[in-house]
PyMOL Python script that loads the backbone (N, CA, C, O; Angstrom):
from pymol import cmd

cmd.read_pdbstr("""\
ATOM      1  N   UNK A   1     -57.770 -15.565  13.211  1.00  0.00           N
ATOM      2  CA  UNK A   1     -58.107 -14.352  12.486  1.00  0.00           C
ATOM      3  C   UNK A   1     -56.839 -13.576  12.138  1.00  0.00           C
ATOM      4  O   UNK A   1     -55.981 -13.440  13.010  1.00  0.00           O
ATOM      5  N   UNK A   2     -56.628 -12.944  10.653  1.00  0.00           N
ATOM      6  CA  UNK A   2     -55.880 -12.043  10.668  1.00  0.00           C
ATOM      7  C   UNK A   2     -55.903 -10.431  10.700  1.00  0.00           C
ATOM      8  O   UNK A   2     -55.963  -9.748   9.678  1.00  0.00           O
ATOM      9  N   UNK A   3     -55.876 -10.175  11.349  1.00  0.00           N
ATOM     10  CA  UNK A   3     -55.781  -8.595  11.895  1.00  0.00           C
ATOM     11  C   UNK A   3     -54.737  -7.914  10.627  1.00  0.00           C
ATOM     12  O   UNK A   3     -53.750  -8.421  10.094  1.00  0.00           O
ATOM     13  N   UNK A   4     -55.309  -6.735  10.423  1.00  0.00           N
ATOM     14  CA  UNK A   4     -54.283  -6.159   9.547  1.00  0.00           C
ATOM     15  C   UNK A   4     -54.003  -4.996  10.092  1.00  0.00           C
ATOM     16  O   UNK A   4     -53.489  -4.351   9.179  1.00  0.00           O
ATOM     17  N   UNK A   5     -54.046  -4.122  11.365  1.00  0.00           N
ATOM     18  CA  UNK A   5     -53.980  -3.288  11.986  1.00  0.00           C
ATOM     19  C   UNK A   5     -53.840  -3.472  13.657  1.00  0.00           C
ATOM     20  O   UNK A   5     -54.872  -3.809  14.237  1.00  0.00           O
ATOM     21  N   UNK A   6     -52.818  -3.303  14.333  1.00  0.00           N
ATOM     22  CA  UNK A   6     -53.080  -3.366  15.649  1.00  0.00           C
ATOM     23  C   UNK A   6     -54.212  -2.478  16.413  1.00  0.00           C
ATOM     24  O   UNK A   6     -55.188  -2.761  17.107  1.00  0.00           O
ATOM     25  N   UNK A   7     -53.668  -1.376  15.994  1.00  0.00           N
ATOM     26  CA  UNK A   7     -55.263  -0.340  16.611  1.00  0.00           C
ATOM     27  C   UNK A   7     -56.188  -0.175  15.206  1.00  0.00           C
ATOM     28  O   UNK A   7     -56.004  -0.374  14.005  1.00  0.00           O
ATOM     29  N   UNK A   8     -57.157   0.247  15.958  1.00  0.00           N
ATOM     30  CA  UNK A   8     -58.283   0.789  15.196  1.00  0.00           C
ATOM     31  C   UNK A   8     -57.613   2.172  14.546  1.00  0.00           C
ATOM     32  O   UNK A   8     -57.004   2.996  15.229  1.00  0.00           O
ATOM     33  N   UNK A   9     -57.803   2.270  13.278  1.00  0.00           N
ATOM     34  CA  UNK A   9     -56.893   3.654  12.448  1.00  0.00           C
ATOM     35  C   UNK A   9     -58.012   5.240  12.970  1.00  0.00           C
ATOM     36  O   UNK A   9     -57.768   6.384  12.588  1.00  0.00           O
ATOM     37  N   UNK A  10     -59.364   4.787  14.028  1.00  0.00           N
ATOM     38  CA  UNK A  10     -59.901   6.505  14.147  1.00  0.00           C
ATOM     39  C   UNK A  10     -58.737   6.369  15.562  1.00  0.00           C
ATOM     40  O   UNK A  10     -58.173   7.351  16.045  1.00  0.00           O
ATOM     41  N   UNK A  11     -58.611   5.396  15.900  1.00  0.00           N
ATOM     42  CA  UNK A  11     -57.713   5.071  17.349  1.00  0.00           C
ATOM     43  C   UNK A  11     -56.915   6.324  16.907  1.00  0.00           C
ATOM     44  O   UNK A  11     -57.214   7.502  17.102  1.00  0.00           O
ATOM     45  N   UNK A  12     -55.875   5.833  16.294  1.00  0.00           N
ATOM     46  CA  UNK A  12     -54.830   6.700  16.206  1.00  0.00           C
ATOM     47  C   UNK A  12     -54.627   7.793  15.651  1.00  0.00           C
ATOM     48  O   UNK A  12     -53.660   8.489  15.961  1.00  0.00           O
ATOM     49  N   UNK A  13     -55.423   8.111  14.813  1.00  0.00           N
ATOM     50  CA  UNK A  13     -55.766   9.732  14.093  1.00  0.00           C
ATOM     51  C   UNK A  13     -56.003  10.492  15.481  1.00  0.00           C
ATOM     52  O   UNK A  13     -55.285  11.467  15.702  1.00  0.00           O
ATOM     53  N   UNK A  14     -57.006  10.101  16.482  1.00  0.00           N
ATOM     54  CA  UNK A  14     -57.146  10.900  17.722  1.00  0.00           C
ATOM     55  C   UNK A  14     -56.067  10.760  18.479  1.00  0.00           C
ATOM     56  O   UNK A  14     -55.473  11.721  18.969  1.00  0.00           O
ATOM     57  N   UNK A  15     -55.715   9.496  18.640  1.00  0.00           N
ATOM     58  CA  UNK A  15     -54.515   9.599  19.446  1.00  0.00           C
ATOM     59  C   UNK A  15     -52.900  10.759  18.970  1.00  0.00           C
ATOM     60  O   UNK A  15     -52.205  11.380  19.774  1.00  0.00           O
ATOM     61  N   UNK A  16     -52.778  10.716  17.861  1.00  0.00           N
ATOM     62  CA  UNK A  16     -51.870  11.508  17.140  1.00  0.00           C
ATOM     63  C   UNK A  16     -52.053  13.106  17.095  1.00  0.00           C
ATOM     64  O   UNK A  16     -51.251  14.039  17.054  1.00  0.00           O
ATOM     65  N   UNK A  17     -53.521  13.013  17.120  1.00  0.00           N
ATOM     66  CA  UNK A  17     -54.567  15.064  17.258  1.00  0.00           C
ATOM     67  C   UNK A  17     -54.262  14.983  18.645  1.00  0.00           C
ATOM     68  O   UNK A  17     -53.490  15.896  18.939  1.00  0.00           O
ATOM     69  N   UNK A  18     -54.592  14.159  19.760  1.00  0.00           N
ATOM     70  CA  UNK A  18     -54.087  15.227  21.139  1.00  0.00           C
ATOM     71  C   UNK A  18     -52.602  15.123  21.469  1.00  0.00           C
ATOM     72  O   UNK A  18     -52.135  16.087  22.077  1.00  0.00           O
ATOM     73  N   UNK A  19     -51.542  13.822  21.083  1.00  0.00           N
ATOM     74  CA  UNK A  19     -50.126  14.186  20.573  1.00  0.00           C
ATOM     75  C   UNK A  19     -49.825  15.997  20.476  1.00  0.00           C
ATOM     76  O   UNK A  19     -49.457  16.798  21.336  1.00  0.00           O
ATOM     77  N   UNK A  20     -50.184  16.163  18.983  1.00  0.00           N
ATOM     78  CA  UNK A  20     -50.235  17.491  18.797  1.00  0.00           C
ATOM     79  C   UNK A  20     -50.766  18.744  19.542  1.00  0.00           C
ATOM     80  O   UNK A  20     -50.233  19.852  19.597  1.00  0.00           O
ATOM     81  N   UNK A  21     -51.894  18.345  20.086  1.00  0.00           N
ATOM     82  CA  UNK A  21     -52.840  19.722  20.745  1.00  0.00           C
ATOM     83  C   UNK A  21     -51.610  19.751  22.281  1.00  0.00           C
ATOM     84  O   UNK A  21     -50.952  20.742  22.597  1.00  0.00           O
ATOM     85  N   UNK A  22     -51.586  18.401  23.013  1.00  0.00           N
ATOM     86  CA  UNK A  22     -51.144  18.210  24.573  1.00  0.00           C
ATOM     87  C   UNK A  22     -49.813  19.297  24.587  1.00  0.00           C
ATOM     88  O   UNK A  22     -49.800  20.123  25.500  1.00  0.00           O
ATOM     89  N   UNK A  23     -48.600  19.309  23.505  1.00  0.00           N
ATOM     90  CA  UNK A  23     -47.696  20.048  23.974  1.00  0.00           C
ATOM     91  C   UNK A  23     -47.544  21.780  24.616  1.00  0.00           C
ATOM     92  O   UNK A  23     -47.163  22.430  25.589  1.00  0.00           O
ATOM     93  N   UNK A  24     -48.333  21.930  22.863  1.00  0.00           N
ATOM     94  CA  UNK A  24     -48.582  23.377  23.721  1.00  0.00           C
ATOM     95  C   UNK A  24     -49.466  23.712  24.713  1.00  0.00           C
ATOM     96  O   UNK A  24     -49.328  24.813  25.246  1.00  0.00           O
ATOM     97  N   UNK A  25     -50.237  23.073  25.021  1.00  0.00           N
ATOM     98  CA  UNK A  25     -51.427  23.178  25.854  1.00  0.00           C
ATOM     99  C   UNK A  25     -50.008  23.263  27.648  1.00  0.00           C
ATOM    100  O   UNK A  25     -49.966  24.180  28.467  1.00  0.00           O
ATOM    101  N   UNK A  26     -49.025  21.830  27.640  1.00  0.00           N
ATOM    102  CA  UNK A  26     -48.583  21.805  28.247  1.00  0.00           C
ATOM    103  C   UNK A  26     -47.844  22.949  29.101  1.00  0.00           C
ATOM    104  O   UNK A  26     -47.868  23.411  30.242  1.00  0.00           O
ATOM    105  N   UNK A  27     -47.053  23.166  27.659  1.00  0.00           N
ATOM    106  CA  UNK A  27     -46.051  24.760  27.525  1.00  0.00           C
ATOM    107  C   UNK A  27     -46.996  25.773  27.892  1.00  0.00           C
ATOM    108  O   UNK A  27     -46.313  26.748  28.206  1.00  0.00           O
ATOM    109  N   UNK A  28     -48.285  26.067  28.024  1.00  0.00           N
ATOM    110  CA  UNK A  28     -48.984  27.170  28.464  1.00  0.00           C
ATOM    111  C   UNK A  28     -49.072  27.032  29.916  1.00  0.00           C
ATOM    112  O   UNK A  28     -48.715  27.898  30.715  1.00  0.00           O
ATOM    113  N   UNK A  29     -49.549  25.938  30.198  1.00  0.00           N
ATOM    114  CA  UNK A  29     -50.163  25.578  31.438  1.00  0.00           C
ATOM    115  C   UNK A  29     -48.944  26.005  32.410  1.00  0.00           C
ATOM    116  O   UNK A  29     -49.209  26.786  33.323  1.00  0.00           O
ATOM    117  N   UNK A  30     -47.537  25.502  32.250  1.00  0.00           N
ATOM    118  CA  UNK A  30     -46.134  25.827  32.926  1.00  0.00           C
ATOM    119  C   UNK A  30     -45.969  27.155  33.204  1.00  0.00           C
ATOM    120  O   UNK A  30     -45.520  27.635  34.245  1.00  0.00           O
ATOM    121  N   UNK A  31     -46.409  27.813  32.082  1.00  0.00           N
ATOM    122  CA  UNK A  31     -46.225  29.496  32.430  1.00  0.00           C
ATOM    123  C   UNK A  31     -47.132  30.009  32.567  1.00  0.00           C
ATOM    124  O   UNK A  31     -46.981  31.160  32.160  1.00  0.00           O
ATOM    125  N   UNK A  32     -48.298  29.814  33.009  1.00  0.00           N
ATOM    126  CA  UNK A  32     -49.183  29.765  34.087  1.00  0.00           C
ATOM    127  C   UNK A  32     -49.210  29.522  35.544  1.00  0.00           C
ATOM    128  O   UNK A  32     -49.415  30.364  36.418  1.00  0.00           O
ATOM    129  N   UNK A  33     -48.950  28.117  35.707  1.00  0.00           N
ATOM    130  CA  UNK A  33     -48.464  27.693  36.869  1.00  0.00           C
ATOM    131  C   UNK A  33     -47.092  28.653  37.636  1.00  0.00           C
ATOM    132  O   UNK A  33     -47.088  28.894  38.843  1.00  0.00           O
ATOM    133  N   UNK A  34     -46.308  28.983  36.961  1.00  0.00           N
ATOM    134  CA  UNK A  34     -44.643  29.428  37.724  1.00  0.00           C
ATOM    135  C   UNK A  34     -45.525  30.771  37.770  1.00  0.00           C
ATOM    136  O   UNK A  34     -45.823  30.857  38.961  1.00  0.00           O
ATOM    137  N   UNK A  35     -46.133  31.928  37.060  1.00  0.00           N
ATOM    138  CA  UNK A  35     -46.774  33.124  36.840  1.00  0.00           C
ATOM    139  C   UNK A  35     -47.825  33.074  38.101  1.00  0.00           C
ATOM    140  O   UNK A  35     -47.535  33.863  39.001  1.00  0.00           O
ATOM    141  N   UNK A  36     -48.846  32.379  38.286  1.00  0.00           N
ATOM    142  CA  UNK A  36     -50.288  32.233  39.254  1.00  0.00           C
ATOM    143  C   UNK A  36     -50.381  30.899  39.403  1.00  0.00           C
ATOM    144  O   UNK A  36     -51.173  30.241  38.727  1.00  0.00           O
ATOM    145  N   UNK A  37     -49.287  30.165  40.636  1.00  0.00           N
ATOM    146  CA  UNK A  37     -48.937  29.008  41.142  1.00  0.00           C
ATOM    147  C   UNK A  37     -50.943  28.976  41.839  1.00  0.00           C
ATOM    148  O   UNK A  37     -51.615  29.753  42.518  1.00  0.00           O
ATOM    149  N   UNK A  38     -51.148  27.913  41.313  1.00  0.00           N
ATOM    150  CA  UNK A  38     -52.264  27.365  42.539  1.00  0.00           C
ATOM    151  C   UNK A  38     -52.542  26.301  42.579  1.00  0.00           C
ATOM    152  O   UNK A  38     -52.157  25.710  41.570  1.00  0.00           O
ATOM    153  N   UNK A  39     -53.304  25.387  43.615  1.00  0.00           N
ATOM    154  CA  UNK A  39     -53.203  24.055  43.201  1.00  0.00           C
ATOM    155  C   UNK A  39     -53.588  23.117  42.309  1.00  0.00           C
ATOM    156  O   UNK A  39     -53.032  22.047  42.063  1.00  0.00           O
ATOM    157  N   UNK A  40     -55.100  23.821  41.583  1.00  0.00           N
ATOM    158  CA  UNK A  40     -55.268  23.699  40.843  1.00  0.00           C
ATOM    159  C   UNK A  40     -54.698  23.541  39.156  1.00  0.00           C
ATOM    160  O   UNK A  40     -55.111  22.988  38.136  1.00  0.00           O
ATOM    161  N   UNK A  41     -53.793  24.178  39.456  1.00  0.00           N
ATOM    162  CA  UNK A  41     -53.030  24.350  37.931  1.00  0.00           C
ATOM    163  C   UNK A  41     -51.560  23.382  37.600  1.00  0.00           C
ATOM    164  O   UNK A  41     -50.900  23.204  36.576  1.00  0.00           O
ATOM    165  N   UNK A  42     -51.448  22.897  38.970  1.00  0.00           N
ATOM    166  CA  UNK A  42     -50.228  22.366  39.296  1.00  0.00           C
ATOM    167  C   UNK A  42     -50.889  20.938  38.796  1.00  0.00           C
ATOM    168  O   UNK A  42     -50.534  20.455  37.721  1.00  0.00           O
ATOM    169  N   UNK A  43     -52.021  20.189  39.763  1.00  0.00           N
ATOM    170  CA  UNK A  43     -52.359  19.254  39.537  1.00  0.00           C
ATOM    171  C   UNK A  43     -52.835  19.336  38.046  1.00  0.00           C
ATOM    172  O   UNK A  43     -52.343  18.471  37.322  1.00  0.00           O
ATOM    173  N   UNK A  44     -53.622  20.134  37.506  1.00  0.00           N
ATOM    174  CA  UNK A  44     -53.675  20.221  35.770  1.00  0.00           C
ATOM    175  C   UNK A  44     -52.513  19.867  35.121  1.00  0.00           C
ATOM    176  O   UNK A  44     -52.405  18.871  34.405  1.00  0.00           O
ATOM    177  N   UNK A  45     -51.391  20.893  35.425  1.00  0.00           N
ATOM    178  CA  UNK A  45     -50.319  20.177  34.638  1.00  0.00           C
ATOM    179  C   UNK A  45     -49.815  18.957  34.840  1.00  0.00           C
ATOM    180  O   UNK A  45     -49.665  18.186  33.892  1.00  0.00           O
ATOM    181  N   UNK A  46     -49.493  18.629  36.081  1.00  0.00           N
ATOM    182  CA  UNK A  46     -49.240  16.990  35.944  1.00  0.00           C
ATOM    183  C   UNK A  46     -50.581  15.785  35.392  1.00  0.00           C
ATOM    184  O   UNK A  46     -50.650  14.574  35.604  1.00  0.00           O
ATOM    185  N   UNK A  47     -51.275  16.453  34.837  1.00  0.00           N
ATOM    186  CA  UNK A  47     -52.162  15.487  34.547  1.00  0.00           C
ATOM    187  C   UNK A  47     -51.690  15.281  32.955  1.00  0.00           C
ATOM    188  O   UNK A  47     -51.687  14.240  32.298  1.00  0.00           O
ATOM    189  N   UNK A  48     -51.328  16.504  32.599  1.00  0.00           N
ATOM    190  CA  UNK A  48     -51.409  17.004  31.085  1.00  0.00           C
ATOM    191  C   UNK A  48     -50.112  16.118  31.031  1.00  0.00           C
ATOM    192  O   UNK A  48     -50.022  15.156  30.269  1.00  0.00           O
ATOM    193  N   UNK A  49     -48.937  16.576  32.046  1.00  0.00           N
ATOM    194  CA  UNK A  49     -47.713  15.842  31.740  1.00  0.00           C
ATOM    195  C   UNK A  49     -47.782  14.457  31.412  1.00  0.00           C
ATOM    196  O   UNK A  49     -47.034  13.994  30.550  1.00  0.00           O
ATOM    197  N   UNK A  50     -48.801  13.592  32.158  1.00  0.00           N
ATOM    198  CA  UNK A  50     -48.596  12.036  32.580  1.00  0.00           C
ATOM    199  C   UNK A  50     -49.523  12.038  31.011  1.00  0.00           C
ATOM    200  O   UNK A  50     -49.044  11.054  30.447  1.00  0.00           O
ATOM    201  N   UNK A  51     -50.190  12.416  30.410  1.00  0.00           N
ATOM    202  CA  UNK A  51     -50.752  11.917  29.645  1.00  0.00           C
ATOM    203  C   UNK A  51     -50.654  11.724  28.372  1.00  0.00           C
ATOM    204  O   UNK A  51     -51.044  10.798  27.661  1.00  0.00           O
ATOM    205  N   UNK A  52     -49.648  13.452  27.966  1.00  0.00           N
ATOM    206  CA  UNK A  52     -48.510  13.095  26.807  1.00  0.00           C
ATOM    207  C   UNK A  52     -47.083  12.080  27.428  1.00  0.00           C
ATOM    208  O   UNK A  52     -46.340  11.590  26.577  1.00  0.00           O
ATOM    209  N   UNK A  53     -46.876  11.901  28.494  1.00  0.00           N
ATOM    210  CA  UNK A  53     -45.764  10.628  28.778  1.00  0.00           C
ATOM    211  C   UNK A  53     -46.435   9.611  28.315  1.00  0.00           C
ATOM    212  O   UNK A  53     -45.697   8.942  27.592  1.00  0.00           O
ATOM    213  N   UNK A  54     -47.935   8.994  28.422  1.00  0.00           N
ATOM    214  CA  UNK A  54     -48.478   8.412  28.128  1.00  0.00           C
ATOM    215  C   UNK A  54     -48.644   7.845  26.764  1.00  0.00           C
ATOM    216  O   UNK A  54     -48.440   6.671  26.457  1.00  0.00           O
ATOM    217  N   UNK A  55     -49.086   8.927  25.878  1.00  0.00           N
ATOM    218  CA  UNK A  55     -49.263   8.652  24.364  1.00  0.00           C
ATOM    219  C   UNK A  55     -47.481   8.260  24.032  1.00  0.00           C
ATOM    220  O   UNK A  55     -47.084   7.133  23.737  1.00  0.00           O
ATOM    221  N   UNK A  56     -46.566   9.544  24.178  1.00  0.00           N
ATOM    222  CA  UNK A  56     -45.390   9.051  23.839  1.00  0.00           C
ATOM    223  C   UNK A  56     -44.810   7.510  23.833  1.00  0.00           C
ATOM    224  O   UNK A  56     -44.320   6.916  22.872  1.00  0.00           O
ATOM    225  N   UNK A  57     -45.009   7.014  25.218  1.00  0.00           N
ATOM    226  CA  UNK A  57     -44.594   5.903  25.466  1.00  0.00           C
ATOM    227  C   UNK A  57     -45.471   4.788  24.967  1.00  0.00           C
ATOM    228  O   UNK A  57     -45.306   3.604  25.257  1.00  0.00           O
ATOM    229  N   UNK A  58     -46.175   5.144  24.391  1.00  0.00           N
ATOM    230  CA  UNK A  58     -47.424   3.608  23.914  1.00  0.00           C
ATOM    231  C   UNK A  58     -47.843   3.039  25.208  1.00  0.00           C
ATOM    232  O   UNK A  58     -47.780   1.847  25.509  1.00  0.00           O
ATOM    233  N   UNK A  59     -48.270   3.989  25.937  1.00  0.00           N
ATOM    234  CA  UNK A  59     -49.268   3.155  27.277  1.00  0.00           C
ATOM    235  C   UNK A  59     -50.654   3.349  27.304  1.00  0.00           C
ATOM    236  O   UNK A  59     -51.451   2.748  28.024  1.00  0.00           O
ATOM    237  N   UNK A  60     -51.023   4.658  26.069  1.00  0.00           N
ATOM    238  CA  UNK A  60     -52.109   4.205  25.761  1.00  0.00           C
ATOM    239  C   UNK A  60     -52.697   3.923  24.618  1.00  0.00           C
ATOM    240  O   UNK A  60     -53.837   3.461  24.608  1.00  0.00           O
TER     241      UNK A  60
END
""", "prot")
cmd.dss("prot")
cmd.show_as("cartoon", "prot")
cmd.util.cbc("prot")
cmd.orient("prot")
């Protein structure tokens, strides 16, 4: 078969929309966290972190 696309193209339109949404979301969450440290917000941000490392790096 020839494939003319590696991903599916809604793949990456979404993948590219939370690209965009994850940073600032990130940048909020940080000055949040350092402002009203709790554990909750800490583990939020490293989730947020690993997941734009994620898209960046093509792991997902």
């Amino acid at each position: 078969m020839n494939f003319r696309w590696k991903y599916n193209p809604t793949f990456l339109r979404i993948k590219f929309g939370c690209k965009q949404i994850l940073l600032p979301l990130i940048i909020f969450q940080f000055v949040r966290t350092i402002i009203f440290p709790t554990s909750f917000d800490v583990v939020l941000l490293g989730i947020l972190a690993f997941v734009y490392v994620a898209i960046v790096l093509d792991w997902l």
